[in-house]
mmJSON file of the N, C-alpha and C atoms, coordinates in Angstrom:
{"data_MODEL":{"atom_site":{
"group_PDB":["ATOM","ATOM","ATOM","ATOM","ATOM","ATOM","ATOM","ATOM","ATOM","ATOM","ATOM","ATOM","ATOM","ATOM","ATOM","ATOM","ATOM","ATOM","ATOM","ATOM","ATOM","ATOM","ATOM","ATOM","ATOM","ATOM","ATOM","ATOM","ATOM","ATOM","ATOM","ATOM","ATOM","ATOM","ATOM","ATOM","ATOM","ATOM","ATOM","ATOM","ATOM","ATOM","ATOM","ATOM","ATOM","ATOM","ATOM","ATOM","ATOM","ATOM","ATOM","ATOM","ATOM","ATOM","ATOM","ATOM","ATOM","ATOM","ATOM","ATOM","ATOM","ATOM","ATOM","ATOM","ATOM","ATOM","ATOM","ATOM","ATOM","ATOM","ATOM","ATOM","ATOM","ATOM","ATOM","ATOM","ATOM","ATOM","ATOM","ATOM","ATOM","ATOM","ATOM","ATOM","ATOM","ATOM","ATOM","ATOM","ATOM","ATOM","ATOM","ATOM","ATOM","ATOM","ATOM","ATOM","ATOM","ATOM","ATOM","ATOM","ATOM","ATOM","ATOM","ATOM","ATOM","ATOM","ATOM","ATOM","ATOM","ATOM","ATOM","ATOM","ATOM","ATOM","ATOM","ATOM","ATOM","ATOM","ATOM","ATOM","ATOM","ATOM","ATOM","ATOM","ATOM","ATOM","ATOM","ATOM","ATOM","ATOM","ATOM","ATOM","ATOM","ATOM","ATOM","ATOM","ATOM","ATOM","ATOM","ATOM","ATOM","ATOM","ATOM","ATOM","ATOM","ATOM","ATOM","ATOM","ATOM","ATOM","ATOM","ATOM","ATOM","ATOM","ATOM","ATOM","ATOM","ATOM","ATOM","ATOM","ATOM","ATOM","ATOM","ATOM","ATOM","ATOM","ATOM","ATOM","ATOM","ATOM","ATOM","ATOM","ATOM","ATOM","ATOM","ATOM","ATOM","ATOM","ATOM","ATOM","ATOM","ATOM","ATOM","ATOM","ATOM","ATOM","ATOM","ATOM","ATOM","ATOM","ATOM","ATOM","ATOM","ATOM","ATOM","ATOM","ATOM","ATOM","ATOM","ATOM","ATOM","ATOM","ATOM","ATOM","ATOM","ATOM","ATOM","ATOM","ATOM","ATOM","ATOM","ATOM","ATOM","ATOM","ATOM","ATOM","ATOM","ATOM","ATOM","ATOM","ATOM","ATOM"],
"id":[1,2,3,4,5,6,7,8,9,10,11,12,13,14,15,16,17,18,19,20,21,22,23,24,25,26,27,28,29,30,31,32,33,34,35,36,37,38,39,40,41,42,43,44,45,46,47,48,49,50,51,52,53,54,55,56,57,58,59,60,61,62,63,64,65,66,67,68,69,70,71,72,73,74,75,76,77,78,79,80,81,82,83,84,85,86,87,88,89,90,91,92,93,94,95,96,97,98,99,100,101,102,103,104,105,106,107,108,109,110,111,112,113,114,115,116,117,118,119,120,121,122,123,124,125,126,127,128,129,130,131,132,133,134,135,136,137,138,139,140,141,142,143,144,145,146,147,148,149,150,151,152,153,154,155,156,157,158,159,160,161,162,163,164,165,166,167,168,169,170,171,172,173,174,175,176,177,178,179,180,181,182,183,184,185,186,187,188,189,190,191,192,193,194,195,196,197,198,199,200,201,202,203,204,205,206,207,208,209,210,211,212,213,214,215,216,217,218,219,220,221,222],
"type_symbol":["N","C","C","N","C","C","N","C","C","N","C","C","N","C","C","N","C","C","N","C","C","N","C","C","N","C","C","N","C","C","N","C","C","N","C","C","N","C","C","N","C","C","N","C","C","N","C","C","N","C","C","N","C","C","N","C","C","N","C","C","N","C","C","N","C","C","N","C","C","N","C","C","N","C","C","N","C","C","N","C","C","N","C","C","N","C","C","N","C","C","N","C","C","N","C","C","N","C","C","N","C","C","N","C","C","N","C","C","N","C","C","N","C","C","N","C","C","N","C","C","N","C","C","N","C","C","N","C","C","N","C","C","N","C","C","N","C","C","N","C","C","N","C","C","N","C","C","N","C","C","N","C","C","N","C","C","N","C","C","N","C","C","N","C","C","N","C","C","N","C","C","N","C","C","N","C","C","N","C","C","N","C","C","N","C","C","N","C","C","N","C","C","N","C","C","N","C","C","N","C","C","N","C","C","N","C","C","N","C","C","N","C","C","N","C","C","N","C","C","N","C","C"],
"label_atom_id":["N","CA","C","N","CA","C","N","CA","C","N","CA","C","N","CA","C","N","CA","C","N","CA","C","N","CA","C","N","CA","C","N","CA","C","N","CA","C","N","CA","C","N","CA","C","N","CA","C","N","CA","C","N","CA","C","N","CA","C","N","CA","C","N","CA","C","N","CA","C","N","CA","C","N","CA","C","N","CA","C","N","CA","C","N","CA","C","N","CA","C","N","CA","C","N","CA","C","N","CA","C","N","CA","C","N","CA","C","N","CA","C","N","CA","C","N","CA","C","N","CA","C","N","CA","C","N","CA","C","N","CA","C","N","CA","C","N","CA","C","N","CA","C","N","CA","C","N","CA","C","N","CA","C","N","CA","C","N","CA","C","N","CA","C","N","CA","C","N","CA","C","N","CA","C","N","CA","C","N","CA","C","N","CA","C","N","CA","C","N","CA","C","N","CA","C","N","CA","C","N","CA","C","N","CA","C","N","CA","C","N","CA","C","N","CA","C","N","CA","C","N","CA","C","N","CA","C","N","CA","C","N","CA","C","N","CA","C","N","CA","C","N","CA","C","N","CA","C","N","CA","C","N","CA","C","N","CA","C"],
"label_alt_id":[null,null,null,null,null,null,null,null,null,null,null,null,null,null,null,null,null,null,null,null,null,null,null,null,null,null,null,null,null,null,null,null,null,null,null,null,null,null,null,null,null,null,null,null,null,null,null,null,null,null,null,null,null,null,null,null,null,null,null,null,null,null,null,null,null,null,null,null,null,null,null,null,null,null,null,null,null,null,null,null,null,null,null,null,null,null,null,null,null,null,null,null,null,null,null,null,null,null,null,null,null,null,null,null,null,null,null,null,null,null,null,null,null,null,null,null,null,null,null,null,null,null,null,null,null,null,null,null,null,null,null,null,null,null,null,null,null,null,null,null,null,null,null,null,null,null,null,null,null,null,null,null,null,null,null,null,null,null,null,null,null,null,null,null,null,null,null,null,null,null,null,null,null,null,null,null,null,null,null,null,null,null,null,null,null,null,null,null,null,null,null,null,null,null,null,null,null,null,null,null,null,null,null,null,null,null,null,null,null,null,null,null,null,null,null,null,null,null,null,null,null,null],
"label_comp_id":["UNK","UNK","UNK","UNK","UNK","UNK","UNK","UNK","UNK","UNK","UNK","UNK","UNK","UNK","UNK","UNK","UNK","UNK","UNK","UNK","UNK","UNK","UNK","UNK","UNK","UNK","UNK","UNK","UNK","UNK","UNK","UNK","UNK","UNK","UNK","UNK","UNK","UNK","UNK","UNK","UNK","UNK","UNK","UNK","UNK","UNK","UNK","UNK","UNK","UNK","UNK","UNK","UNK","UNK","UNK","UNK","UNK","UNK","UNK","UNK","UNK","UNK","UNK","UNK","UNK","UNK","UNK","UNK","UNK","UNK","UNK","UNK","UNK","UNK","UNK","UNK","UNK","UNK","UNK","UNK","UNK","UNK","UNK","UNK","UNK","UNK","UNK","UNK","UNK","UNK","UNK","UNK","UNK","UNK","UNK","UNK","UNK","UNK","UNK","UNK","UNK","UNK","UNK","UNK","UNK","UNK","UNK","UNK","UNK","UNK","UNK","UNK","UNK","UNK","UNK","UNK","UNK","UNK","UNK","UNK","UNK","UNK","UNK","UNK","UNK","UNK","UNK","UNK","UNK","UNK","UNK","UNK","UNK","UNK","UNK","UNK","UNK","UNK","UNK","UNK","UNK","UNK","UNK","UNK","UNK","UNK","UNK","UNK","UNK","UNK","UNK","UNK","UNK","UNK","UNK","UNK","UNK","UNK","UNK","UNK","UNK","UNK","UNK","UNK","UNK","UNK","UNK","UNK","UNK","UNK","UNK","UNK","UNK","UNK","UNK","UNK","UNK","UNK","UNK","UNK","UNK","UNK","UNK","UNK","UNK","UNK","UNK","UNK","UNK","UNK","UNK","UNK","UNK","UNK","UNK","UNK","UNK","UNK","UNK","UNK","UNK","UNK","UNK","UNK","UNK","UNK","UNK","UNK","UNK","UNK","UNK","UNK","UNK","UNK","UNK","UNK","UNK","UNK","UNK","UNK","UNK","UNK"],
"label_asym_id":["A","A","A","A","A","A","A","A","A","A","A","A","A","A","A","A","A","A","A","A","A","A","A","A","A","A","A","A","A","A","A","A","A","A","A","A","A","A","A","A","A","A","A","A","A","A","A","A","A","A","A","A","A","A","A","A","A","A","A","A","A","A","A","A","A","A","A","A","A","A","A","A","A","A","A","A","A","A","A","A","A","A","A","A","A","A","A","A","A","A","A","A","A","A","A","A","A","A","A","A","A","A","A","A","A","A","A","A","A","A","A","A","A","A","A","A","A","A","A","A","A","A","A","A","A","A","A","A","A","A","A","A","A","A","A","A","A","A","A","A","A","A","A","A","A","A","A","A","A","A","A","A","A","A","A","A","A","A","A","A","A","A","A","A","A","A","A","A","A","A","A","A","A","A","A","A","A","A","A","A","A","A","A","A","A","A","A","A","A","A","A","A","A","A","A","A","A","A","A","A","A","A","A","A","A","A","A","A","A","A","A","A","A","A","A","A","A","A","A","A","A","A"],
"label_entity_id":["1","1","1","1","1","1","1","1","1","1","1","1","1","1","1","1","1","1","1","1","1","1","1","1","1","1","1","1","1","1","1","1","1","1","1","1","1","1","1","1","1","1","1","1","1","1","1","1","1","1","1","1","1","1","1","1","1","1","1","1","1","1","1","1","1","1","1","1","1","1","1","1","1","1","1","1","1","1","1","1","1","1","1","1","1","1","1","1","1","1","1","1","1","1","1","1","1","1","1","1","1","1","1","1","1","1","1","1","1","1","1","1","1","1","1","1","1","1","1","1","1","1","1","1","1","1","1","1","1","1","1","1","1","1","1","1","1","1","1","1","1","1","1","1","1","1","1","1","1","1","1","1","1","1","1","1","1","1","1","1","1","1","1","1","1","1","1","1","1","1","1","1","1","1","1","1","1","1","1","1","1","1","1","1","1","1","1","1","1","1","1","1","1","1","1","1","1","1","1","1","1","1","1","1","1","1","1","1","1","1","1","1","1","1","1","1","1","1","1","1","1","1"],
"label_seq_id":[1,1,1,2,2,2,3,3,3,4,4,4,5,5,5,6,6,6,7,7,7,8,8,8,9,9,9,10,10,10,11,11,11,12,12,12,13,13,13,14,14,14,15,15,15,16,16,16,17,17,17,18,18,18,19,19,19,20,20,20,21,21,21,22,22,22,23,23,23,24,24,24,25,25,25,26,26,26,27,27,27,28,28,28,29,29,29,30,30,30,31,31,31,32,32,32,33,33,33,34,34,34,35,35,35,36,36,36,37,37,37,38,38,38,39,39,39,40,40,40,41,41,41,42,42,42,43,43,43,44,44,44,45,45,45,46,46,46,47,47,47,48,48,48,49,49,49,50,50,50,51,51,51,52,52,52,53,53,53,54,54,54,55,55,55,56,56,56,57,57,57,58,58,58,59,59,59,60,60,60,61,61,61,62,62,62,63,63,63,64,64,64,65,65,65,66,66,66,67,67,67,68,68,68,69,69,69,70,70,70,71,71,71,72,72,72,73,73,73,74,74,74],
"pdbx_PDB_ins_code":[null,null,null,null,null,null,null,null,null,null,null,null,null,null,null,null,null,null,null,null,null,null,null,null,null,null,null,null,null,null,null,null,null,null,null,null,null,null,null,null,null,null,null,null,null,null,null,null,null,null,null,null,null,null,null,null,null,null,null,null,null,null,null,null,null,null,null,null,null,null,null,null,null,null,null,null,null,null,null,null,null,null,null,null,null,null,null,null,null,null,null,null,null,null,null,null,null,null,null,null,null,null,null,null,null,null,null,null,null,null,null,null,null,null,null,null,null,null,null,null,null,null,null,null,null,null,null,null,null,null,null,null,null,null,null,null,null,null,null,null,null,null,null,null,null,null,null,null,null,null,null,null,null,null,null,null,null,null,null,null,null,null,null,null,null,null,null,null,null,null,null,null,null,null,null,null,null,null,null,null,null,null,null,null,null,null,null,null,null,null,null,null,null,null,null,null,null,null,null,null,null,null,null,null,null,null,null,null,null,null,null,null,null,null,null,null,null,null,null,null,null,null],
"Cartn_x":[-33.027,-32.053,-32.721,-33.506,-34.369,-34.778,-35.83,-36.942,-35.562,-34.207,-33.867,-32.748,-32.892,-32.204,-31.459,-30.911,-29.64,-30.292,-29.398,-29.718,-28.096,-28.419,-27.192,-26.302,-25.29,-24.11,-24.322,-24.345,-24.648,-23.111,-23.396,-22.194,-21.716,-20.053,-19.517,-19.282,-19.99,-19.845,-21.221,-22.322,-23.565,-23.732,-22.949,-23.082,-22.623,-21.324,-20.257,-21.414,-21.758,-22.624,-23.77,-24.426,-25.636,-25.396,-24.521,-23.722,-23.526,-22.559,-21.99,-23.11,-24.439,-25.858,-26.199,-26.488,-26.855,-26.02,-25.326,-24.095,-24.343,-24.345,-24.426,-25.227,-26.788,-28.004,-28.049,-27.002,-26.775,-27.639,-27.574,-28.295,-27.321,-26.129,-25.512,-26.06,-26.918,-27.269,-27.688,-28.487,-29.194,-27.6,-26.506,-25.653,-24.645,-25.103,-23.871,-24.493,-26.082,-27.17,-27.167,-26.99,-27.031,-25.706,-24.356,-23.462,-23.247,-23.761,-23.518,-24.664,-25.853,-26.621,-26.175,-25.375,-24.979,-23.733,-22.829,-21.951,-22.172,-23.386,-23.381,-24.435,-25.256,-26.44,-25.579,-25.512,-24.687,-23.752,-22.345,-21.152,-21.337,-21.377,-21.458,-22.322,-23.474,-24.39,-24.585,-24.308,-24.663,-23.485,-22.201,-21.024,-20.202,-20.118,-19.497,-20.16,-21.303,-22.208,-22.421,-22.254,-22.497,-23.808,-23.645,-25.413,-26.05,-26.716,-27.048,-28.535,-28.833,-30.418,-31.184,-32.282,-33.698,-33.863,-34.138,-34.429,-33.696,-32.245,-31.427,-31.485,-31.84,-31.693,-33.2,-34.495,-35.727,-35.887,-34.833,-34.412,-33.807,-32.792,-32.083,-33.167,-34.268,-35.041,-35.919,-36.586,-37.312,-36.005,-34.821,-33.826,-34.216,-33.805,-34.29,-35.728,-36.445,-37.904,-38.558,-37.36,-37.801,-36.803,-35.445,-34.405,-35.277,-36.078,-36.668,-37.544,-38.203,-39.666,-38.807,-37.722,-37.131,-36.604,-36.03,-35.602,-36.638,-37.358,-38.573,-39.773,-39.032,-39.925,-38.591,-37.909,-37.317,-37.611],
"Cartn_y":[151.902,150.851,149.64,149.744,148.675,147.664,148.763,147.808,147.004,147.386,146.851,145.768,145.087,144.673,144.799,145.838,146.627,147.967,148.102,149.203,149.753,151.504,152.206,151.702,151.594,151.508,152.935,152.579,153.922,154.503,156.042,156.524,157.226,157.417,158.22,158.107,156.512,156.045,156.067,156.593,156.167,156.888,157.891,159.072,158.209,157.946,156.995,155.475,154.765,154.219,154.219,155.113,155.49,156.07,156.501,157.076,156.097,155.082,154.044,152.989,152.999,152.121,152.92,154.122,154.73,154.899,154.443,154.761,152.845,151.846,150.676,150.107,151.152,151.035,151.568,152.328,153.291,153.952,154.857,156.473,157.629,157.437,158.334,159.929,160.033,161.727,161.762,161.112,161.024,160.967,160.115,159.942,161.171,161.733,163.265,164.164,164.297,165.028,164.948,163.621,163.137,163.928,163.565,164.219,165.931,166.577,168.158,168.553,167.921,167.945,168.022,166.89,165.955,167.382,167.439,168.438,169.925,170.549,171.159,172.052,170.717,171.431,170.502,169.583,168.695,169.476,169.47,169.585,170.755,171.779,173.184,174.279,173.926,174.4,173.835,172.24,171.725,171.634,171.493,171.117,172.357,173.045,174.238,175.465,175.662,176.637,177.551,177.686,178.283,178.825,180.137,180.68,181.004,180.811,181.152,181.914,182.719,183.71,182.781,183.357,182.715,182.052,183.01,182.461,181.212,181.287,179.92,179.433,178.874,178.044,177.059,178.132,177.48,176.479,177.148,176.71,175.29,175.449,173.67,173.25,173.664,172.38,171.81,172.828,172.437,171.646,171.658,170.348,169.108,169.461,168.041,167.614,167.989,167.872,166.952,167.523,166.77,165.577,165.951,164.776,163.841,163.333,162.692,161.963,162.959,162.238,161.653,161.702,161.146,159.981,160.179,158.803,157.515,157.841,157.4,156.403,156.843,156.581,155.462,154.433,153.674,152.746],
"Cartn_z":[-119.362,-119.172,-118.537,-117.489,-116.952,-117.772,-119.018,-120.016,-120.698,-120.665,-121.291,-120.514,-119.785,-118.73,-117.805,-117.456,-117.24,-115.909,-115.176,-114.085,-114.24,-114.256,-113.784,-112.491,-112.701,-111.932,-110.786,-109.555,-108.548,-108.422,-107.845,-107.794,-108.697,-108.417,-109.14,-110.92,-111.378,-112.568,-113.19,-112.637,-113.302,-114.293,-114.715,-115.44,-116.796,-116.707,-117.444,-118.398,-116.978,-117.304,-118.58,-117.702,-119.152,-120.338,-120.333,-121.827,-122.498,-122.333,-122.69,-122.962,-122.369,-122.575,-123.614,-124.297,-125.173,-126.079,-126.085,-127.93,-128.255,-126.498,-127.13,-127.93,-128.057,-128.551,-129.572,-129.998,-130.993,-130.9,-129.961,-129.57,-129.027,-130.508,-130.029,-129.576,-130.501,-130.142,-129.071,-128.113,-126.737,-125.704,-125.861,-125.557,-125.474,-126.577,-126.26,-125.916,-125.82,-125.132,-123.18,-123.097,-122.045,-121.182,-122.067,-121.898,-121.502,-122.273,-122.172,-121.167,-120.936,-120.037,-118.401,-118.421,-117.43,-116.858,-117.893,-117.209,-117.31,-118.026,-117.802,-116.293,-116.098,-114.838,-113.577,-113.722,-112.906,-112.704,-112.964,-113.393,-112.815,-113.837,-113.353,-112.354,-112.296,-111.738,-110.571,-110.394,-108.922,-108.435,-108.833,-108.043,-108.217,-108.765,-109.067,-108.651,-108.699,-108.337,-109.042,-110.234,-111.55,-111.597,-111.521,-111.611,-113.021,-113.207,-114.794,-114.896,-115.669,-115.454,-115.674,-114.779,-115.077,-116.142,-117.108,-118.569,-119.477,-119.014,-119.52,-118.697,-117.473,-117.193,-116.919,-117.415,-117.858,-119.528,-119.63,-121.159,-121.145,-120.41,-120.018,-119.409,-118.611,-117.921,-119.032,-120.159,-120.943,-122.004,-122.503,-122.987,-122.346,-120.863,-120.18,-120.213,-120.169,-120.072,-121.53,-122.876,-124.134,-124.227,-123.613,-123.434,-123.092,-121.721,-121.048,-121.729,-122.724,-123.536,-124.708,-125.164,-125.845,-125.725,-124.396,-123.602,-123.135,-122.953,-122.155,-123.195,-124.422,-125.91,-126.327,-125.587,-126.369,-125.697],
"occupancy":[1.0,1.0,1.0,1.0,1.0,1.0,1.0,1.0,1.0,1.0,1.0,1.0,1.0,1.0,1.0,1.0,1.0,1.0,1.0,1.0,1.0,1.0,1.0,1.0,1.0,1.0,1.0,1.0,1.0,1.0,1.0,1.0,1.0,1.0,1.0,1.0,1.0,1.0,1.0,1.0,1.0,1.0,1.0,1.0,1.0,1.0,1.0,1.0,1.0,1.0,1.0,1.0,1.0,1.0,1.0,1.0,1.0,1.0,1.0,1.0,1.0,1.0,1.0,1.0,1.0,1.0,1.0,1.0,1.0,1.0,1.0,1.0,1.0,1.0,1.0,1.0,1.0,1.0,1.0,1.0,1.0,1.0,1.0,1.0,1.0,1.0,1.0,1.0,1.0,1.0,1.0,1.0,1.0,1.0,1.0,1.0,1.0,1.0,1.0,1.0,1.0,1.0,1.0,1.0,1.0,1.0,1.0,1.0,1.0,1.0,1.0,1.0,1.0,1.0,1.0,1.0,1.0,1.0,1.0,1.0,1.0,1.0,1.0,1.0,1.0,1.0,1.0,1.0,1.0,1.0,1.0,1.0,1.0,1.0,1.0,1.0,1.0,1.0,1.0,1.0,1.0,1.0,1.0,1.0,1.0,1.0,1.0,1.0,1.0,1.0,1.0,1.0,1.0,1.0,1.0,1.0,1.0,1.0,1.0,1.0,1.0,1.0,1.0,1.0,1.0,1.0,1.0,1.0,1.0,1.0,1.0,1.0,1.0,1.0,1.0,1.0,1.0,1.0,1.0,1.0,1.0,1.0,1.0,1.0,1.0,1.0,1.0,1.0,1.0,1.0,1.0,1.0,1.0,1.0,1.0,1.0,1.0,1.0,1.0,1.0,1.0,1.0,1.0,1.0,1.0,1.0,1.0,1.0,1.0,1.0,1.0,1.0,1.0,1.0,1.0,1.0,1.0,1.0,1.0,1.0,1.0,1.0],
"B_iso_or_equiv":[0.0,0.0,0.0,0.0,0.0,0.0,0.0,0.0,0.0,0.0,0.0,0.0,0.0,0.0,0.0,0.0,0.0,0.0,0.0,0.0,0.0,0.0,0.0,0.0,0.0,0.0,0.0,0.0,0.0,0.0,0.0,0.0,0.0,0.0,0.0,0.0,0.0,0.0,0.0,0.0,0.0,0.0,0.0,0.0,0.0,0.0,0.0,0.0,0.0,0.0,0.0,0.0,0.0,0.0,0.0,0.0,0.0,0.0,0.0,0.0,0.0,0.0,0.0,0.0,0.0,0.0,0.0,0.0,0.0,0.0,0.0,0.0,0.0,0.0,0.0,0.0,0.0,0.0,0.0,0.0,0.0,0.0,0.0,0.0,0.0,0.0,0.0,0.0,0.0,0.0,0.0,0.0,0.0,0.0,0.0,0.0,0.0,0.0,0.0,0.0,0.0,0.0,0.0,0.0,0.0,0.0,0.0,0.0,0.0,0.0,0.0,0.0,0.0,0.0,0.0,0.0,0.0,0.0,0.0,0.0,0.0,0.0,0.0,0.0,0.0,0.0,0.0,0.0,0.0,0.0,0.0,0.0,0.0,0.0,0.0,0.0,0.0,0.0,0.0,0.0,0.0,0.0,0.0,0.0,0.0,0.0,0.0,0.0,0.0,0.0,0.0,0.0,0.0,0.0,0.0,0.0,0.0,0.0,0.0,0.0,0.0,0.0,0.0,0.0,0.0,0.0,0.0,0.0,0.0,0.0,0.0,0.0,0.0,0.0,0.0,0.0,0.0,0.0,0.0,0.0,0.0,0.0,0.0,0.0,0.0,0.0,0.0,0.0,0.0,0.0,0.0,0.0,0.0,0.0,0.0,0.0,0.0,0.0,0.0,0.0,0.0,0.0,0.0,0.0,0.0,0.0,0.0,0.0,0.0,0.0,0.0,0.0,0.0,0.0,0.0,0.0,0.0,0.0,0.0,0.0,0.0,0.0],
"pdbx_formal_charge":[null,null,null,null,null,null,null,null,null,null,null,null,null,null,null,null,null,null,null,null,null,null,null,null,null,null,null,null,null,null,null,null,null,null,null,null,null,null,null,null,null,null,null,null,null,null,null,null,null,null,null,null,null,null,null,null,null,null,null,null,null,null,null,null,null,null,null,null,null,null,null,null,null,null,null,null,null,null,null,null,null,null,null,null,null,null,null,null,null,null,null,null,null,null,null,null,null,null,null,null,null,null,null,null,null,null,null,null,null,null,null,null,null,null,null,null,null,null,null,null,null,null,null,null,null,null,null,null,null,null,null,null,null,null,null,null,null,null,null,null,null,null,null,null,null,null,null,null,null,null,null,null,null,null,null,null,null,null,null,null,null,null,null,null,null,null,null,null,null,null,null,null,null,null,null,null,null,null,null,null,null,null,null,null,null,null,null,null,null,null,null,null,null,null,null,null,null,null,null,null,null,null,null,null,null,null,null,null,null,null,null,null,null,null,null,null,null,null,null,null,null,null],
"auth_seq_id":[1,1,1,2,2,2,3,3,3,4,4,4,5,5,5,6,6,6,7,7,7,8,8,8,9,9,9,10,10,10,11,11,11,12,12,12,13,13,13,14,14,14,15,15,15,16,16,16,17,17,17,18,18,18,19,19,19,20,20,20,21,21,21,22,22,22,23,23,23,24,24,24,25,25,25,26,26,26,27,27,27,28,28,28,29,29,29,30,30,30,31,31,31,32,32,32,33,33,33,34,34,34,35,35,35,36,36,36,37,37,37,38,38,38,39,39,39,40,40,40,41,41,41,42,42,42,43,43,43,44,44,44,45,45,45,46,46,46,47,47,47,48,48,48,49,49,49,50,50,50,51,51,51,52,52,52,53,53,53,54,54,54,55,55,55,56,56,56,57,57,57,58,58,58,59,59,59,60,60,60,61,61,61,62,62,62,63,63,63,64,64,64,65,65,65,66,66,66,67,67,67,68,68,68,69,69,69,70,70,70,71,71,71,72,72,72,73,73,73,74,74,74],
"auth_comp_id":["UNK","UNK","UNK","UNK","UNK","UNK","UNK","UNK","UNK","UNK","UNK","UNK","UNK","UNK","UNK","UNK","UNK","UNK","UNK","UNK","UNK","UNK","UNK","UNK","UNK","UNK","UNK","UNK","UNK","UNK","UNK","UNK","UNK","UNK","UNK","UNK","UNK","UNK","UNK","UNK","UNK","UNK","UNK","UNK","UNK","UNK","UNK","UNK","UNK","UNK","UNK","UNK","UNK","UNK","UNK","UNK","UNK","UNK","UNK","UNK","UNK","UNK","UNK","UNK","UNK","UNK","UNK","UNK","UNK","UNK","UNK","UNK","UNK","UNK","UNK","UNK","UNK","UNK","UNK","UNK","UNK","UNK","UNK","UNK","UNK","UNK","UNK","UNK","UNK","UNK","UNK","UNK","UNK","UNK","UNK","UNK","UNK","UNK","UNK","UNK","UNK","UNK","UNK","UNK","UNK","UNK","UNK","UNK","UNK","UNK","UNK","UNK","UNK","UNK","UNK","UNK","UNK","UNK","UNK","UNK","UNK","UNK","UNK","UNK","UNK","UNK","UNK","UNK","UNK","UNK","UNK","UNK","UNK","UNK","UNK","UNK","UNK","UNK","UNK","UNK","UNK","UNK","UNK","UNK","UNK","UNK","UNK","UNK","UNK","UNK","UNK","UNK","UNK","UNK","UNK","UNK","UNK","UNK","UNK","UNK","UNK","UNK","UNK","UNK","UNK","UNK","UNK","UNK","UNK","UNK","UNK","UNK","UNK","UNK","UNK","UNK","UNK","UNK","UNK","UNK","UNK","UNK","UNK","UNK","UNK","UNK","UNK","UNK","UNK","UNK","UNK","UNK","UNK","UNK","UNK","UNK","UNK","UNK","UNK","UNK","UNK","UNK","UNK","UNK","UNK","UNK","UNK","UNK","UNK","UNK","UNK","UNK","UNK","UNK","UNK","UNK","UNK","UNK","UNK","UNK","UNK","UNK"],
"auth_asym_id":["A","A","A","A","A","A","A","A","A","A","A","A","A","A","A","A","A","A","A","A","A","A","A","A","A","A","A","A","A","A","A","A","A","A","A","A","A","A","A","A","A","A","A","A","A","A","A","A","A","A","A","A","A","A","A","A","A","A","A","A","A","A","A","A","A","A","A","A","A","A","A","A","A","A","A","A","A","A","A","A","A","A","A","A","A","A","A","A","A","A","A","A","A","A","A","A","A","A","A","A","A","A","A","A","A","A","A","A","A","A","A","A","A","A","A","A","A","A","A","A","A","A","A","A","A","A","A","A","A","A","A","A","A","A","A","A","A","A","A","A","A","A","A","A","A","A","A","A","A","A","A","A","A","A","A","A","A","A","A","A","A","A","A","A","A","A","A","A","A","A","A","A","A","A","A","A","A","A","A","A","A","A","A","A","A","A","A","A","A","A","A","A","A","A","A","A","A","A","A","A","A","A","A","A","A","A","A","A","A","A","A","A","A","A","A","A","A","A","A","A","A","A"],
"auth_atom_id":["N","CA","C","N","CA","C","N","CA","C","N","CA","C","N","CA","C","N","CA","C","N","CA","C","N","CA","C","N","CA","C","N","CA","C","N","CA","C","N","CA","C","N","CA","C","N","CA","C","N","CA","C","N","CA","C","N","CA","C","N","CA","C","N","CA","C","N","CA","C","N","CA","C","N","CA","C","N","CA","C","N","CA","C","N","CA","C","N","CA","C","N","CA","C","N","CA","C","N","CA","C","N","CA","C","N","CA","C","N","CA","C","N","CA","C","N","CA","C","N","CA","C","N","CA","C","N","CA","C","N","CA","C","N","CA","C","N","CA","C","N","CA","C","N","CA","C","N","CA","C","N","CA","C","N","CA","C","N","CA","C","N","CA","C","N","CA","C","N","CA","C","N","CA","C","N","CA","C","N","CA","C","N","CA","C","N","CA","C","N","CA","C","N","CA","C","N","CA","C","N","CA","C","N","CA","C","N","CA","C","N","CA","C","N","CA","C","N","CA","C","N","CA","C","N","CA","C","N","CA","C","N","CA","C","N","CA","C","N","CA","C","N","CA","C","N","CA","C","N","CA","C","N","CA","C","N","CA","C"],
"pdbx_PDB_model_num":[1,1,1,1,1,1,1,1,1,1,1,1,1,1,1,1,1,1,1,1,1,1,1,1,1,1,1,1,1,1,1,1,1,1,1,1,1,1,1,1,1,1,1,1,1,1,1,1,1,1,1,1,1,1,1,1,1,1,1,1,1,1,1,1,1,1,1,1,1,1,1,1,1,1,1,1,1,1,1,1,1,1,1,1,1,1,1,1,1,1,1,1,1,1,1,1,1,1,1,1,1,1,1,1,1,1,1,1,1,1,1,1,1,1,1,1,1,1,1,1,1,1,1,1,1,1,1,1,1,1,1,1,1,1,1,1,1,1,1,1,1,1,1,1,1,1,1,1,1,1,1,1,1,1,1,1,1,1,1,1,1,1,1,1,1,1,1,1,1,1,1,1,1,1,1,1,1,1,1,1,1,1,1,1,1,1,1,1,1,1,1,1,1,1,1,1,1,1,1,1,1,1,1,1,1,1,1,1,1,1,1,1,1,1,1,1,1,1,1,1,1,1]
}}}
């Protein structure tokens, strides 16, 4: 968002925010990636306390890990 003029909104909207920067770029898929990401380690796992096994949840870090190199490449 930076390279591209723009900084996340802090807080309870930054989530909202960057979604809405990525569909405006037309990146929807990063945008609904961002999304299920967002609520599901966020959402569930950090605010909810949702435990999930080892193995899935090495699995979502490596999602995020290619999310990132995906993101990071625009």
């Amino acid at each position: 968002m930076q390279r591209r003029g723009r900084t996340p909104v802090p807080g309870r909207d930054a989530d909202r925010d960057r979604r809405n920067f990525l569909e405006e770029i037309g990146r929807w898929d990063l945008a609904q990636k961002y999304a299920y990401l967002s609520e599901r380690l966020h959402g569930d796992v950090f605010y909810a306390g949702e435990r999930l096994p080892a193995d899935t949840f090495r699995r979502y870090l490596d999602e995020v890990r290619d999310y990132l190199g995906r993101v990071s490449a625009l």
